[in-house]
C-alpha positions as CSV (number, residue, x, y, z in Angstrom):
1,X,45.4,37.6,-16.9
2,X,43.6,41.3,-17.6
3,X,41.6,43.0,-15.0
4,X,37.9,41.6,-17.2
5,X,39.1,37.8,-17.0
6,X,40.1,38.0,-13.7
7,X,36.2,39.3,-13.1
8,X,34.4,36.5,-15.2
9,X,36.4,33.7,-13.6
10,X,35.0,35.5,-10.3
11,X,32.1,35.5,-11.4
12,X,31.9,31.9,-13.1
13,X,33.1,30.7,-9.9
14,X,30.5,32.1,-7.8
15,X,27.9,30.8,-10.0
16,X,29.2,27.4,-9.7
17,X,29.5,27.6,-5.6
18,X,25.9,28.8,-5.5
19,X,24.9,26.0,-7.8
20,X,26.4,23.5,-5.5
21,X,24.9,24.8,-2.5
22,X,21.4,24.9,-3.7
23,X,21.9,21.5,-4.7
24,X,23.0,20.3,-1.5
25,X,19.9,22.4,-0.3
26,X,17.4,20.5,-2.6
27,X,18.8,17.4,-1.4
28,X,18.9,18.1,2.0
29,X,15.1,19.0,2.3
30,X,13.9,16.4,-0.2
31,X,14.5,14.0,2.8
32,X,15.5,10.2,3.1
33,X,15.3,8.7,-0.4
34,X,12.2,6.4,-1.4
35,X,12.3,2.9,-0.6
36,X,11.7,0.4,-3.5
37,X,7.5,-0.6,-3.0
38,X,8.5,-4.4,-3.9
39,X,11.9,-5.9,-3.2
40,X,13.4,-9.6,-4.5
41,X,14.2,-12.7,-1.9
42,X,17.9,-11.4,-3.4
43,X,17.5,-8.0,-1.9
44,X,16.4,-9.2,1.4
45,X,19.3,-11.3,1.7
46,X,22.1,-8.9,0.3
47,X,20.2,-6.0,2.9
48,X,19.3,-8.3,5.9
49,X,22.0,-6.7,8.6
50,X,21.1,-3.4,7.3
51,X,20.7,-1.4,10.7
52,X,17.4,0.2,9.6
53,X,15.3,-2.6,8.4
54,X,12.4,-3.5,10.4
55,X,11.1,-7.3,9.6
56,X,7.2,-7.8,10.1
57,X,5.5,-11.0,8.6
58,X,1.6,-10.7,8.1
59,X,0.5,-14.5,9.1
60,X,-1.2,-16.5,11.4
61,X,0.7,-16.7,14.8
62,X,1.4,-20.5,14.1
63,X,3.0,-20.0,10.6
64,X,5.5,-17.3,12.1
65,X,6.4,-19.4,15.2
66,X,7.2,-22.3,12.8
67,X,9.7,-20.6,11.2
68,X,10.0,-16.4,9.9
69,X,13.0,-14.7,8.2
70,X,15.7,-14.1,10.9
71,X,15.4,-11.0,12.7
72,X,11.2,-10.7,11.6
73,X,8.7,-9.4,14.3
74,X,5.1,-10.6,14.2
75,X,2.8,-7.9,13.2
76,X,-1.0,-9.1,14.7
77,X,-3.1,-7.9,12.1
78,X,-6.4,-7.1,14.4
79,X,-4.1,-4.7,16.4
80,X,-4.0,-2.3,13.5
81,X,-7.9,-2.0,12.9
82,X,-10.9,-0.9,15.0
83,X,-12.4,-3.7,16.9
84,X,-15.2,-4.7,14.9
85,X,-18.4,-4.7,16.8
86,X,-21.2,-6.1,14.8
87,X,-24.0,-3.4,13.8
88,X,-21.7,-0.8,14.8
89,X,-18.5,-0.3,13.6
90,X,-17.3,-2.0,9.6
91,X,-15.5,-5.6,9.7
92,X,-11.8,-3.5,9.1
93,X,-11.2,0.3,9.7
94,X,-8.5,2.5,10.3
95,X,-8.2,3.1,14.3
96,X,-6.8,6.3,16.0
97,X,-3.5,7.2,14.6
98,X,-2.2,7.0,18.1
99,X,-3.1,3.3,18.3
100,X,-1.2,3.0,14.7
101,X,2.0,4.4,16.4
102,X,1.7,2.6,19.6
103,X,1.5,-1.1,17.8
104,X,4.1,0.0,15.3
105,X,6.9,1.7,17.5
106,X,6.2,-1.3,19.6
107,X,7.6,-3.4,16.6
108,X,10.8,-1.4,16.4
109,X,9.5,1.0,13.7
110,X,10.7,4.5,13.8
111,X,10.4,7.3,10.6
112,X,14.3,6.4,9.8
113,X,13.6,2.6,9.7
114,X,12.8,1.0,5.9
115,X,10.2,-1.7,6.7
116,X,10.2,-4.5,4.9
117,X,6.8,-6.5,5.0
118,X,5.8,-10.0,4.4
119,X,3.4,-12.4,4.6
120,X,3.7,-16.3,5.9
121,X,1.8,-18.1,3.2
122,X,-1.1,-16.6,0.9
123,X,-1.9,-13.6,3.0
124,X,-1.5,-11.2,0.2
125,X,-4.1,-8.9,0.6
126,X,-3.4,-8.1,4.2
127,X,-0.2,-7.4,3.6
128,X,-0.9,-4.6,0.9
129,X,-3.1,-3.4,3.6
130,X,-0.6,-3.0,6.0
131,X,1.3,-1.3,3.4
132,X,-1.7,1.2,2.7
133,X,-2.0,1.7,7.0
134,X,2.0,2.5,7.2
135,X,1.5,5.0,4.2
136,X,-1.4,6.2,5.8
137,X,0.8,7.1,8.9
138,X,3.2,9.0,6.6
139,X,5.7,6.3,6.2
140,X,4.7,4.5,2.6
141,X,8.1,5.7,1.6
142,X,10.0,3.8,3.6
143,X,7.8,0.5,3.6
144,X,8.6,-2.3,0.9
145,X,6.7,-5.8,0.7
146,X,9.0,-9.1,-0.2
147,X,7.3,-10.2,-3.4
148,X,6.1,-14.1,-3.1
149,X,6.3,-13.8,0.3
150,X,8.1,-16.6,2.9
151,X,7.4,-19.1,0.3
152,X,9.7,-17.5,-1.9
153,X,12.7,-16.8,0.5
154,X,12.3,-20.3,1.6
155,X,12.1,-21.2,-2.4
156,X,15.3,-20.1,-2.4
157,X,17.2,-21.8,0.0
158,X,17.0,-18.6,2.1
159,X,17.5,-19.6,6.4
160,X,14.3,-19.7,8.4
161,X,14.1,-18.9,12.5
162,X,12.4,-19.7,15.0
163,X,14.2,-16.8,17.6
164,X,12.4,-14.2,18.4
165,X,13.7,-11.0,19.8
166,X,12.0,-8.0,21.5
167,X,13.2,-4.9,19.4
168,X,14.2,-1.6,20.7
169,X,10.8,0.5,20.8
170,X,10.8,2.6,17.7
171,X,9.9,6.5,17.9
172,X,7.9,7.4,15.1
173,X,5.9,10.9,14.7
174,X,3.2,10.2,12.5
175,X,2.0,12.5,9.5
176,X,-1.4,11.2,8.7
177,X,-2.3,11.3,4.6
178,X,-5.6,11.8,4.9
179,X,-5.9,12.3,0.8
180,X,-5.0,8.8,0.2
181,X,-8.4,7.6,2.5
182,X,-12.0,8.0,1.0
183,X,-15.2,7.4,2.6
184,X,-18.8,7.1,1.2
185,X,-19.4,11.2,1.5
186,X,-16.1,11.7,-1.0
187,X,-17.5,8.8,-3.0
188,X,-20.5,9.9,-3.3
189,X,-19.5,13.3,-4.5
190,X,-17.2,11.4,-7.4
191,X,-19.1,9.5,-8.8
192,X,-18.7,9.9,-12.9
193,X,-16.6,12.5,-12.2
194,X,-13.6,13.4,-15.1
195,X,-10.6,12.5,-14.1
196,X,-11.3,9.9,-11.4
197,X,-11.4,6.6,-12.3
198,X,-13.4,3.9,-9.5
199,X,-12.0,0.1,-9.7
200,X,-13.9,-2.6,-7.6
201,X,-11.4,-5.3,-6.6
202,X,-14.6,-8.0,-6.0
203,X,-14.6,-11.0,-8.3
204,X,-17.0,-10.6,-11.0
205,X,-19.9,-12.2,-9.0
206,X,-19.7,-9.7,-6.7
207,X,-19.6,-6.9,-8.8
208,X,-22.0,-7.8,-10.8
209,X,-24.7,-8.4,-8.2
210,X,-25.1,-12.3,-9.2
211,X,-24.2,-13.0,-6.1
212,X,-24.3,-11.7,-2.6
213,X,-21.7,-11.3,-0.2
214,X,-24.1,-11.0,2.3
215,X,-24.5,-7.3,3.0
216,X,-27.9,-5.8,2.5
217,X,-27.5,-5.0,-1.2
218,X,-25.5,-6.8,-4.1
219,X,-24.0,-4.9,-7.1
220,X,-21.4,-2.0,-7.7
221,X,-20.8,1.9,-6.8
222,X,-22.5,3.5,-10.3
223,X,-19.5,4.2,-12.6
224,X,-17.1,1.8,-11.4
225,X,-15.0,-1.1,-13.5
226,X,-14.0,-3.9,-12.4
227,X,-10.6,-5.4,-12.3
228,X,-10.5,-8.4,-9.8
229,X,-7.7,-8.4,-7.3
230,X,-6.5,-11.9,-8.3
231,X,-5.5,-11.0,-11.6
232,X,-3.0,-8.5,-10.5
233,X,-1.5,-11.3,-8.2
234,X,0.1,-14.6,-9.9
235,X,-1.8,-17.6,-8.5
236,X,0.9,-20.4,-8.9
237,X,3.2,-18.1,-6.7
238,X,1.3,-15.3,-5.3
239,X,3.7,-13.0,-6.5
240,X,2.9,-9.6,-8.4
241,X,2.6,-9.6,-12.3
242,X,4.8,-7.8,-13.9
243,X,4.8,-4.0,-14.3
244,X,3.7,-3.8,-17.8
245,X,1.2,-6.8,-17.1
246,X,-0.6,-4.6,-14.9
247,X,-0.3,-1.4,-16.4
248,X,-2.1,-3.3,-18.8
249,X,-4.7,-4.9,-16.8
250,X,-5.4,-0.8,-15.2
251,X,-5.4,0.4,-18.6
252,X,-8.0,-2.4,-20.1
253,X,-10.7,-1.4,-16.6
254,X,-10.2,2.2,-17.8
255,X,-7.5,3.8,-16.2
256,X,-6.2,6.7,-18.2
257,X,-3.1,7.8,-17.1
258,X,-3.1,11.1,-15.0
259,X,-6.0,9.7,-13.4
260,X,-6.9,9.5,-9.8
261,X,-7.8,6.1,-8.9
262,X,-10.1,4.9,-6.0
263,X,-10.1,0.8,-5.3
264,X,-12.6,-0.5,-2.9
265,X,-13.7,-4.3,-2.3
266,X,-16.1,-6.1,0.4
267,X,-14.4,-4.7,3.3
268,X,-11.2,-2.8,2.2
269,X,-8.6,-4.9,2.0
270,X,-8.4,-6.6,-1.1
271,X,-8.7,-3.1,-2.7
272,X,-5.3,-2.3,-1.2
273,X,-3.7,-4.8,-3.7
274,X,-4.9,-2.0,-6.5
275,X,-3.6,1.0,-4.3
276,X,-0.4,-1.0,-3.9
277,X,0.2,-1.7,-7.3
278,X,-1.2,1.8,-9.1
279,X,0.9,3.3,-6.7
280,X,4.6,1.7,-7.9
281,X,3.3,2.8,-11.2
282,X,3.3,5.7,-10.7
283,X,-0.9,6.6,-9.8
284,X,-2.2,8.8,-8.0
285,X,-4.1,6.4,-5.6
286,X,-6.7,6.4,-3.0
287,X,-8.8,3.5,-1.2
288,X,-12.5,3.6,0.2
289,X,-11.9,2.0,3.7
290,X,-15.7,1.0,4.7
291,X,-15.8,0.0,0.7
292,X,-19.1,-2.1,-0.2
293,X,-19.6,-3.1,3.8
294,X,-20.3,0.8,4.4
295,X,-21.4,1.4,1.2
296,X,-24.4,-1.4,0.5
297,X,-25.8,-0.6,4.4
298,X,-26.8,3.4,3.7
299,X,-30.0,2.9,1.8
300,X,-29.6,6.5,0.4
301,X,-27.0,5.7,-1.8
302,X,-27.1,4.2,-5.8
303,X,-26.4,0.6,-6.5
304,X,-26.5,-0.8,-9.8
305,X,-25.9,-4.2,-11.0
306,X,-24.8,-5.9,-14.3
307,X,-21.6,-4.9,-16.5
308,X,-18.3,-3.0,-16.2
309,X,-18.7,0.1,-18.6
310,X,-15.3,-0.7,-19.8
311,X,-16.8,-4.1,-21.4
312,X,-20.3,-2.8,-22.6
């Protein structure tokens, strides 16, 4: 081998050991990789003695001490909102992050656990907004939901307890994504505006101000489409449609992709189901947390009634 070959395998060599280090480097400071958002009754039972998953069913009390999925902790749904105190504060907000990490590291959580949610029978809608609330904290990407719920893991044959077990306290330091979190004054200031797209998760009657949901004004946020919450969810089994089924459903209320979209409802939690889903495909998301509640009550804000302008 002459002197110049000897230099260019030197120097091929060295190119390939930086290469491998700054990949190692990427990897290392991408962080833990991203949890699926929805996983199968199949997954749960293949991952079940993973050391990092953290159980929580979304349910009434009595449906979790009938029976839960082995290992599950009971998540009280009230304990993750501010108490709601009629004429003051809205029927379901975000409390103090410090609240949010007491209830949750309480439950085992920590920022290395992968939290698998559920809910006990048809609590869907909670459940997505215990999704939003964990991604809220900072951990969204380490939080899936068991699509269909109990109903389906029993479906399939899958082992019920009735055990519970207090978990080692979790240790989670919180990172608060404020961006994904609107409120009437960010609303207000995007209405019509390109590139942001407003989907009210109501059922039509609602939106359309026919009937009243008994806040002080009936109709919609000026600009915004409509696309029900229930027809992203299957009714028979109250699992999600599938991907292209609701890419489908966002695309028909308007939805262009590369679009921001903001989901609100009667209090902000059915919206969540529309954060939830527009965020597995891929959306950039956000949700109005007072939603109509907050919205209806300040007098100085538009309200307009009638049609979607994706159906006019």
């Amino acid at each position: 081998m002459n002197k110049l070959t000897k230099i260019s395998s030197l120097i091929a060599f060295a190119l390939l050991l930086l290469s491998t280090i700054a990949s190692a480097q990427e990897k290392k400071s991408s962080g833990p990789a991203r949890e699926p958002m929805l996983v199968t009754v199949d997954w749960l039972a293949d991952h079940l003695m993973d050391s990092s998953l953290v159980l929580l069913q979304v349910s009434d009390k009595k449906d979790y001490d009938k029976g839960h999925v082995p290992g599950a902790q009971f998540l009280e749904y009230e304990s993750i909102s501010t108490p709601h105190n009629h004429g003051v504060t809205l029927m379901l907000e975000l409390p103090p992050v410090e609240q949010l990490v007491s209830v949750f590291e309480k439950l085992g959580v920590s920022n290395s656990s992968h939290v698998i949610l559920y809910f006990g029978t048809n609590w869907v809608t909670p459940t997505t907004r215990v999704y939003w609330t964990l991604d809220y904290l900072g951990l969204g990407d380490r939080t899936s939901i068991l699509n269909g719920g109990l109903v389906a893991w029993q479906a399939t044959h899958h082992a019920v307890s009735t055990e519970t077990k207090q978990p080692a306290k979790g240790l989670i330091t919180p990172a608060p994504r404020k961006e994904i979190v609107a409120d009437a004054d960010w609303m207000s200031s995007h209405l019509n505006k390109p590139g942001v797209t407003i989907l009210d998760a109501r059922t039509h009657e609602f939106y359309n101000g026919s009937q009243s949901d008994g806040n002080p004004r009936s109709g919609h946020i000026p600009g915004a489409a409509n696309l029900p919450y229930l027809e992203v969810v299957d009714q028979d089994n109250n699992k999600f449609k599938s991907p292209d089924a609701i890419k489908e459903l966002f695309r028909a209320a308007g939805l262009k992709p590369g679009n921001l979209m903001v989901s609100y409802c009667h209090i902000g939690q059915r919206a969540t189901v529309l954060y939830f889903t527009a965020k597995m495909l891929g959306y950039d998301a956000k949700m109005y947390d007072g939603s109509w509640e907050d919205w209806s009550h300040r007098k100085d804000l538009p309200v307009v009634t009638g049609e979607s302008p994706n159906k006019l």
